[in-house]
Steps between C-alpha positions, in 0.01 A plus 500: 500500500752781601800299629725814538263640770482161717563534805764248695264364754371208261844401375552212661122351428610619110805299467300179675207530188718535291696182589146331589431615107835396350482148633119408441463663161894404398585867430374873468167491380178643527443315842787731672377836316120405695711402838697845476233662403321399804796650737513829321106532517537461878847726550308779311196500717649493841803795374162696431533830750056494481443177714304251297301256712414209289151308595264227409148505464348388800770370654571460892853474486521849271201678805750388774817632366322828389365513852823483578692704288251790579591490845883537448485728199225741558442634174391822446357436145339128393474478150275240411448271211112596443251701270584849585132628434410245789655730796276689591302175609697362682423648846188351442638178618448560890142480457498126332588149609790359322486352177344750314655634146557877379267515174475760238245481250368621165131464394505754235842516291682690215841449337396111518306264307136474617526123544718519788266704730491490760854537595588364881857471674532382812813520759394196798652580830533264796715519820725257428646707223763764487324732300211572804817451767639823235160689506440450881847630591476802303098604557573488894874643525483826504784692280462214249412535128307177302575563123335263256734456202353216281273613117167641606223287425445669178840380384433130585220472202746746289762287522295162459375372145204397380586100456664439881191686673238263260693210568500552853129593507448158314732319747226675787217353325626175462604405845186510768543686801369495847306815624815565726714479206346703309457834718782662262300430232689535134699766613921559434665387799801724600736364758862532625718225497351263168785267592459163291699354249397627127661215371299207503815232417637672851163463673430135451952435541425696873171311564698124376729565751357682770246202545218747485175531334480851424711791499365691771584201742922508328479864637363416829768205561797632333500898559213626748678223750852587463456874442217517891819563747734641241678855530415789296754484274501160414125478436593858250757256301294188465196640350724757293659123425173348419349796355798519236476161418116461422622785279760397317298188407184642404417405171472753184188660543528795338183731621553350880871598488400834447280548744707432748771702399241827461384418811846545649596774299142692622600379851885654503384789308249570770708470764752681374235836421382460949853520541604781327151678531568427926862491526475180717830325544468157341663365793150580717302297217431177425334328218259215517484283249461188316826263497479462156499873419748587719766297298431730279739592187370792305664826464269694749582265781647702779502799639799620313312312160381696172209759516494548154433202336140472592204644511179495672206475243192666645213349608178461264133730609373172704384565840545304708370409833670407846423247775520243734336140410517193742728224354608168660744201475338344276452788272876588483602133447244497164685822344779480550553095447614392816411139646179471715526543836867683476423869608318371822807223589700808475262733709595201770832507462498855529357438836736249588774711394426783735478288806783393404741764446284761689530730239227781568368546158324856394064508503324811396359689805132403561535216290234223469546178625833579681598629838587838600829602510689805651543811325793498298776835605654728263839413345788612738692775308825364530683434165418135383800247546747456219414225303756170517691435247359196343680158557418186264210286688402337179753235497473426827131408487532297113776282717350408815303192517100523533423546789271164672243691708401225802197316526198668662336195655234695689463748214449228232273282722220793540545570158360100454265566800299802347534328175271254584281669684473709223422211285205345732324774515548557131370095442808323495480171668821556681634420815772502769720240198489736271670788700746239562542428176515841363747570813755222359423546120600879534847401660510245201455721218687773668840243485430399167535890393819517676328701805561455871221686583125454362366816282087629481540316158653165603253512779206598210589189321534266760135599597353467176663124472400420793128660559380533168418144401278485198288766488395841643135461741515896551593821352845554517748228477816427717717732341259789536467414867905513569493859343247561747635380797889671387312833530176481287398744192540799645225751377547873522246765579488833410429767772174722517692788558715375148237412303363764193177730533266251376593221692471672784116655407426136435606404837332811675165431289470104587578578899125479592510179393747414856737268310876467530499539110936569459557164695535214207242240494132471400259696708133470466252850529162473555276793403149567557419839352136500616627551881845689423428745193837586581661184379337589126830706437719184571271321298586759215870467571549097495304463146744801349797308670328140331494705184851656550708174681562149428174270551653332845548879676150573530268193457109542525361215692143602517312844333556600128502844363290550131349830381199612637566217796659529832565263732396548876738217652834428352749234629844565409838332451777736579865472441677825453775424732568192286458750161671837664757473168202537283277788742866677515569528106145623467616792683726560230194583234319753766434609818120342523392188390213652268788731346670181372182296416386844291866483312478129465176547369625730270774323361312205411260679324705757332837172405604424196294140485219640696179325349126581539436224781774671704400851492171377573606296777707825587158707508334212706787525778473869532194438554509219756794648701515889444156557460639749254203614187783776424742216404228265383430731265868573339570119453128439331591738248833354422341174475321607182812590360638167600218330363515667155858400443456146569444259209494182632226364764764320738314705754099458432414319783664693785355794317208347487488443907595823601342691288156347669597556821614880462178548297296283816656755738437821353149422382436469903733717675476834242183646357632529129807273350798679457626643166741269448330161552231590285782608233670169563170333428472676189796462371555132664200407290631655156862344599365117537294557208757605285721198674301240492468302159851497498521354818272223393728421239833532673642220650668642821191609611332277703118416519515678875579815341299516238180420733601777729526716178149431496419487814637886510265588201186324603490581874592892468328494179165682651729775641725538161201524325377793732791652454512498134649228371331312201407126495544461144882516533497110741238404279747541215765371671341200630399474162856533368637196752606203341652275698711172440488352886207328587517640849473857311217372293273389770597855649381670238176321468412612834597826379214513248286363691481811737514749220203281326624409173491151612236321667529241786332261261761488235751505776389161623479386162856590450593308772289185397681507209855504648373178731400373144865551326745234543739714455413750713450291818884556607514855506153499676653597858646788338171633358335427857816714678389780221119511664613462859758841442179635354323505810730824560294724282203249456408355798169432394623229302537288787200311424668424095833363635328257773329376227765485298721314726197270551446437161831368444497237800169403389542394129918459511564146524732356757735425238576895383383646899728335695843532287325869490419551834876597653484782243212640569554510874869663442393741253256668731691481804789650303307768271192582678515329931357893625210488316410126575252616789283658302469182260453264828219717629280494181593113476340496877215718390406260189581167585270330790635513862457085576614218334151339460374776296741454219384211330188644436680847444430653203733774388356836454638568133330191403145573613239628276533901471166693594392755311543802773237718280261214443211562751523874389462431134200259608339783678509717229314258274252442749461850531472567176213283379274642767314831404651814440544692822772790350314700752538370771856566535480869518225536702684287771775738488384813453802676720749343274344617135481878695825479592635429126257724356619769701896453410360511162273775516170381472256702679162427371423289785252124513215466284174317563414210359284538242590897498523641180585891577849420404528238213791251542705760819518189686711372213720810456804336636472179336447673161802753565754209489381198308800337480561448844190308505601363171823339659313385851290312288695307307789421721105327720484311125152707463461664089197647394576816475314820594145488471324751282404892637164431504465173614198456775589464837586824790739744399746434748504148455630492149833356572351180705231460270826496211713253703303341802735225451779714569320707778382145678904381470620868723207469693646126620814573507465769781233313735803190499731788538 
C-alpha cells in the first residue's frame, strides 16, 4: 500500500508472513502481497493521530471494550458511523425500551423512480452494541459533542441501483416472516460493523473448519470469546486485522466496492469539515466505526487525507420524515442475515460479560427498562494524558494458543433444567432423561468441535437431538424455545412521550375505552354506545384505524359499520401495542388520522391506475368514515371522468355493487340525488351501451361482466331515462350483440326478454330445442351458467331457469346426465355460486315441499295455460246479446260525464228523456270526436258504424242507440272494475 510510510512496530510480524508466505506458496506471490497487505492496513490505522475505534454490529465484546475505552479516553467529540440526518432523534431514545430502530421515511418522493416509494431506512439499536454505549456517553456527558458522519438517508437510495433494491425486495417476498420479524418491514438496514466474509469460498473454508453451522456462531467462538477480556489495543488490531482481511478478499463487485469507498470518503470528508469548522484537536475525538471500514485505503482516509478529491452531491427535493419504530431480535436477525436466535445469545452474553468483568456500561438517563444510575460529572479540565506509543499486540494474540474456558457444570445443568421445562409446557413429552441427556450430549458435541467448554449453540443442538423426536405437538419447536430461554426475542417499544402527533391523538382519543393499549398483546373493548354516547368517538377512531392499519391491529369482533347504519354495541379486537410500527409511520402522512385517510383517499382516486370501482369505493369510505359530502362530492365527479376513459368492463360488477348502494343511501338520507350520481347514471348508461356488444363478443370478458353491464342498464334504467337518456340506444345495442359463447347467448336472451323483443314462449322453445340437439347437449351447462348470471339484471327469470334445469334432468338420459352432471355443478359454482340463492328459492317455491307429493306432481310449465281474459270476454258476449241499455251507463254516473264535460267545455247541461228543446245536445260530445268512439269500438270488436242523424230514438242517446254493444262492453267493464 505505502511501504515507505510503515511504521516499525509490525516489522517483526512482516518478516514472519512473509516467511509463512514463502514456504507455503514456494515463493513471492500473490499470497504474501494479501499477508502484507494485511499488516500495512493495520499499521496505517493505529499511526492515525484521529482515534479510530473499530466495531461490530451487535457485538458484546465491541459494547464492553467501548465501555471501556470511554472511561479511559473521555472523548470530547464521538464521531459515529450513522445517517447524519438521524441526530436530531436520537435523544429520543430515553423515552423507549431497548430494541427499537432510528427510521426515516419517504411517502411522497422526487429525484427517484415512483416504484420505489415508499423509501424506509432503518438504524436498529440495542444495548449490547457500541453504537448506543457511543450515543449514551455523549447525550449524558456534558461538554461532549455526538457527530453523525455516515450518507444521509437520501444518499443511501442515491447511491443504490435499481436491480440490487428489486432483488432484495424479491428476496423479502420470497422468504415468510414472523410478525416479530417483520416490524422493520422492507426497509434499508444501516448498521456499523457489517463484519462477514464477502467471499463465499472463505465463508464455507471458516465454517469447514470451525465445526460450525453458520457464520454468526464462527464469530461468537473464534473472536467475541477471545477478544471479552482483551486490552484496548489489542481488540483495535484484531478487528483492524479482520476487517482488512474480509477486505482484501471481497470479491469484484464493482457497484458494492464503491459504495463503500464513498461512504468512507463522505465519512473522512465530514470529519475533517467539524474539525476545521470547531478547531477540535483530533486527539479529543474518536471515530466509531465498522471494522471493515476502518481498514480503510482510499485517499481521504485520515485526518491528514485529500479534501479535494471528492465531493458531496446534494440531496434530491424528498422529504423525509424522522422517528422512532419498535424493532426486536428477531427483526434484526431477518435484515441483516444473521442466524436465528444470535442477537438474543449475544444480549446474554452481554449480561454475562458485565458480571463478569464489572464493567459499568453507559444507559441513557430515564431509560426504559433499566435502572437508574447517578448523574454523570463534567470532564475535569486537566489536559488529557499523552497517548502511548503503540507496541505490537497483534502477534502476540495470532500466537497464543486458544484459550479452553472451564466447564460450567452448574451453568450448563440449568441450561438442561429450564430446557425441559420449557419443553413440557410447550408439549414435549420430556423428562428428567432428557436433561440428562442434553447435559452429556452438549459436553459431547462441544469435544467433537475442539471446545472445552459448551457454547448456546452446542447446547441448541444437543437439545434439539435430544427433545425433538419426530415431530413438533406445539407452536414453536426446540430451537425456538433455546432462543427463548438464552434471552428471548426481545421486542422494543416506543415511548409516548417519543411517539409522532398522531399516534399520540390516537392514544388520547381511545383512553375512555380504560385499556393498556401501548402494552403488546391482544386486548378486547367492549362498547355499548346506547349507555356511553361518549364511547361513539372511539367507535369512529378504531374503524379509521381498521381502514388505515393492518387487519390484526384493530379487529371487529361484533358491530359493523355500513352507510346509513350504525351499530349500538361493538366488540373489538385491539392490538396497537403489537402494531405501534404501523400507528407510528401513519404519523408520518399527518397529524390526524382523518388527515391521512382524506390523502389516502385522494391518492387512490386521483393514481395513475385508479379505476371507476376504486374511486367509487373511495366516495363510499368518505362516506362511511369522514362523514364528509364535501369530499364525497370531489371524488363522484372524478369518477365520471374515470369512467369515460375506461374501455374495457374488468370492473362492471364492483361498479355495479356500489353504485346501488351509494344510490340506496342518498335516495334515503338526502332529499334530491346529488349532481354527480345522477350524471354518473347518465353517462354510466350511454358508456355500457356503447360497451356492450363488444363485450359480448370479446373473449376476455366474462359472462359476470357482461350481466352486470346489464344489470347497470336495466336496474338504473327508470332513473337514466328520467334523466334523459334514450332507450333506443340498449335497444340497438342489444340488438347489435352477437355472441359466440353459449354462456353469452343465454345472457342475451334474457336480455330481450326484458326489453320485449322476445317472448318467454320462444325462450322455452329455444331451450327445448337445445335439449333436442345432440350436439348441443355438452355445452348445455354453459348455456344454463348464461341464465343463472342473468338473474343479475333479470331476476324475474327465476321461474325460466328452474325450469330449465328441470327440463334437462327430466328428459336427459342417464347415459348423457351423469358424464354431464360434474360440469354442470362446477360451472355454476365457478361462474355464477352468488347468485345460486335466488335459483334455490324459486326451486323451493315451485317444486312441492314433501316427498309424497311428487309423484303425482305435475310441473307448472306443463299444465294447461288459462286464458287470464277468458271470463271477461264471456261477459261481454253475454252482455251483449241482451237488450240495448247504452243508457244506462250514463245515467249511473252522472258525476263522471259532468266532470269530462266540464274539462271540455260543455255547458248545456242533462236533457230529459224524451225532451226535444235541444235536438241531439245530449250527443254533442260524442259527435265532436267520432273517432274516439270510432277506436273504443273496434278495439271491443263492435263495427256498425254511426247510426244515421235522424234515426228515432232520444237525442241524447244517439251514441248507445249506434253502439249498445260497445256501451254494454264499458258499462261491464267498470261494475267488475
Amino acid at each position: 500500500m505505502s511501504g515507505s510510510r510503515a511504521s516499525g512496530v509490525f516489522t517483526a510480524l512482516r518478516t514472519q508472513l512473509q516467511e509463512a508466505a514463502t514456504e507455503f506458496a514456494g515463493g513471492p506471490d500473490a499470497l504474501e502481497g494479501i499477508l502484507l497487505g494485511l499488516v500495512d492496513d493495520v499499521d496505517r490505522a493505529v499511526r492515525e493521530p484521529l482515534e479510530i475505534f473499530p466495531v461490530c454490529h451487535h457485538s458484546p465484546a465491541s459494547a464492553l471494550a467501548m465501555a471501556r475505552r470511554l472511561r479511559e479516553k473521555q472523548p470530547k467529540v464521538v464521531y459515529v458511523e450513522l445517517c447524519e440526518d438521524m441526530a436530531p432523534l436520537l435523544t429520543e431514545l430515553r423515552n423507549c425500551r431497548l430494541p427499537v430502530a432510528v427510521q426515516a421515511f419517504a411517502g411522497d418522493i422526487d429525484g427517484f423512480p415512483q416504484e420505489w416509494a415508499p423509501l424506509s431506512v432503518v438504524a436498529p439499536i440495542t444495548e449490547a452494541s457500541a453504537e448506543y454505549q457511543a450515543i449514551a456517553y455523549a447525550l449524558d456527558t456534558p461538554g461532549v459533542e455526538l457527530v453523525l458522519v455516515d450518507r444521509s438517508s437520501d444518499h443511501v437510495f442515491q447511491w443504490s441501483d435499481t436491480a440490487s433494491k428489486d432483488e432484495a425486495s424479491a428476496k423479502a417476498d420470497e422468504e415468510p416472516k414472523s410478525e416479530e420479524a417483520a416490524l422493520h418491514g422492507e426497509a434499508v438496514g444501516v448498521e456499523i460493523g457489517d463484519l462477514r466474509p464477502r467471499f463465499a469460498e472463505l465463508e464455507e473454508h471458516l465454517l469447514r473448519h470451525g465445526k460450525v453451522r453458520h457464520w454468526s456462531e464462527w464469530w461468537h467462538q473464534y473472536v467475541e470469546v477471545p477478544l471479552g477480556d482483551s486490552d484496548h489495543d489489542t481488540y483495535r488490531q484484531v478487528m483492524f486485522l479482520v476487517g482488512s482481511l474480509f477486505r482484501r478478499l471481497a470479491p469484484g463487485d464493482g457497484d458494492r466496492v464503491r459504495v463503500d469507498e464513498d461512504r468512507e470518503r463522505y465519512m473522512w470528508t465530514r470529519m475533517r469539515e467539524h474539525m476545521a469548522a470547531t478547531g477540535t484537536d483530533p486527539e479529543d475525538c474518536l471515530y466509531v466505526c465498522g471494522a471493515f471500514h476502518a481498514a480503510s485505503r482510499v485517499e481521504e482516509f485520515g485526518v491528514e487525507g485529500r479534501s479535494d478529491s471528492f465531493t458531496i452531491s446534494p440531496r434530491t427535493a424528498t422529504t423525509w420524515q424522522y422517528g422512532l419504530i419498535p424493532s426486536s431480535h428477531a427483526a434484526i436477525e431477518a435484515q441483516f442475515g444473521l442466524a436465528p436466535g444470535s442477537v438474543s445469545i449475544a444480549a446474554t452474553q452481554w449480561q454475562k460479560s458485565l458480571k463478569r468483568t464489572r464493567v459499568q456500561p453507559y444507559r441513557l438517563e430515564g431509560q426504559a427498562g433499566t435502572r437508574t444510575s447517578r448523574a454523570k460529572k463534567a470532564l475535569p479540565a486537566a489536559a488529557p494524558a499523552v497517548a502511548a506509543p503503540a507496541t505490537d499486540r497483534l502477534s502476540g494474540f495470532l500466537r497464543q494458543p486458544p484459550v479452553l474456558d472451564g466447564l460450567d457444570e452448574a451453568e450448563l445443568l440449568g441450561w438442561s433444567v429450564d430446557i425441559v421445562r420449557a419443553a413440557r409446557r410447550n408439549g414435549y413429552l420430556a423428562s428428567t432423561a432428557d436433561a440428562i441427556a442434553v447435559f452429556e450430549t452438549s459436553i459431547l458435541l462441544a469435544g467433537m468441535r475442539d471446545r472445552a467448554r459448551p457454547t448456546p449453540y452446542d447446547f441448541q443442538d444437543a437439545a434439539v437431538t435430544c427433545i425433538e423426536k419426530d415431530r413438533v405437538p406445539g407452536r414453536r419447536d426446540v430451537r425456538r424455545l433455546v432462543e427463548i430461554m438464552m434471552g428471548g426475542d426481545r421486542i422494543g417499544q416506543v415511548g409516548y412521550e417519543a411517539l409522532p402527533p398522531l399516534a399520540r391523538d390516537v392514544y388520547d382519543r381511545l383512553e375512555p375505552l380504560g385499556l393498556k393499549l401501548r402494552q403488546r398483546g391482544v386486548q378486547r373493548a367492549l362498547l355499548d354506545m346506547a349507555g356511553r354516547p361518549e364511547l361513539e368517538a372511539c367507535s369512529d377512531v378504531l374503524w379509521m384505524l381498521r381502514r388505515l392499519m393492518p387487519p390484526a391491529a384493530a379487529r371487529p369482533i361484533m358491530g359493523e359499520r355500513r352507510l346509513g347504519e350504525r351499530s349500538i354495541q361493538e366488540s373489538w379486537d385491539l392490538s396497537l401495542g403489537t402494531h405501534q410500527r404501523a400507528l407510528i409511520e401513519l404519523g408520518y402522512e399527518g397529524v390526524s388520522i382523518e388527515q391521512v385517510l382524506e390523502q389516502r383517499l385522494r391518492r387512490e382516486a386521483y393514481g395513475p391506475r385508479a379505476t371507476t370501482a376504486g374511486v367509487l369505493a373511495a366516495v363510499e369510505d368518505s362516506l362511511l368514515y369522514l362523514r364528509s359530502g364535501r369530499l364525497a362530492d370531489e371524488l363522484g365527479t372524478h369518477a365520471l371522468k374515470v369512467l369515460s376513459a375506461e374501455r374495457t368492463v374488468d370492473g362492471a360488477p364492483e361498479v355495479l355493487r356500489r353504485a346501488r348502494t351509494l344510490l340506496a343511501y342518498y335516495r334515503t338520507s338526502r332529499p334530491e340525488l346529488p349532481a354527480w350520481i345522477e350524471s354518473f347514471v347518465r353517462t354510466g348508461y350511454a358508456h355500457y351501451c356503447t360497451l356492450l356488444p363488444t363485450a359480448f363478443r370479446d373473449e376476455d370478458a366474462t359472462v359476470g361482466q357482461v350481466a352486470a353491464m346489464l344489470g347497470f342498464l336495466f336496474s338504473m334504467e327508470s332513473l337514466a331515462l328520467s334523466l334523459g337518456c334514450d332507450r333506443t340506444q340498449l335497444e340497438l345495442a342489444v340488438a347489435q350483440s352477437h355472441p359466440e359463447d353459449a354462456s353469452k347467448t343465454a345472457l342475451l336472451w334474457a336480455a330481450q326478454v326484458q326489453l320485449g323483443t322476445l317472448s318467454r314462449a320462444e325462450l322455452r322453445a329455444r331451450c327445448d330445442a337445445l335439449l333436442d340437439n345432440p350436439l348441443v347437449v355438452p355445452s348445455y351447462p354453459r348455456y344454463l351458467s348464461g341464465f343463472v348470471h342473468a338473474l343479475e339484471p333479470v331476476p324475474g327469470l327465476a321461474d325460466v331457469v328452474v325450469e330449465a334445469v328441470s327440463n334437462a334432468f327430466g328428459r336427459l338420459p342417464d347415459t348423457v346426465l351423469l358424464p354431464w352432471l360434474p360440469l354442470l355443478i362446477t360451472t355454476l359454482r365457478k361462474g355464477a355460486g352468488d347468485l345460486a340463492p335466488l335459483l334455490i328459492r324459486e326451486a323451493g317455491r315451485v317444486f312441492p315441499g314433501r316427498l309424497p307429493a311428487l309423484d303425482s306432481w305435475v310441473p307448472p310449465w306443463r299444465q294447461p295455460q288459462a286464458d287470464p281474459f277468458a271470463a271477461s270476454r264471456s261477459r261481454l258476449t253475454a252482455t251483449a246479446t241482451q237488450a240495448p241499455r247504452g243508457a244506462a251507463l250514463l245515467a249511473a254516473h252522472p258525476a263522471t260525464c259532468d266532470a269530462v264535460a266540464g274539462l271540455l267545455g260543455c255547458e248545456d247541461g242533462w236533457q230529459q228523456q224524451g225532451s226535444s228543446a235541444v235536438p241531439h245536445a245530449g250527443a254533442t260530445l260524442l259527435a265532436a270526436h267520432p273517432a274516439a268512439c270510432d277506436a273504443v269500438a273496434e278495439l271491443l270488436g263492435y263495427g256498425g258504424g254511426w247510426a244515421p242523424a235522424g234515426n228515432a230514438g232520444a237525442p241524447g242517446t244517439a251514441l248507445a242507440a249506434s253502439h249498445p254493444a260497445a256501451a254494454e262492453a264499458l258499462e261491464a267493464l267498470l261494475a267488475e272494475a
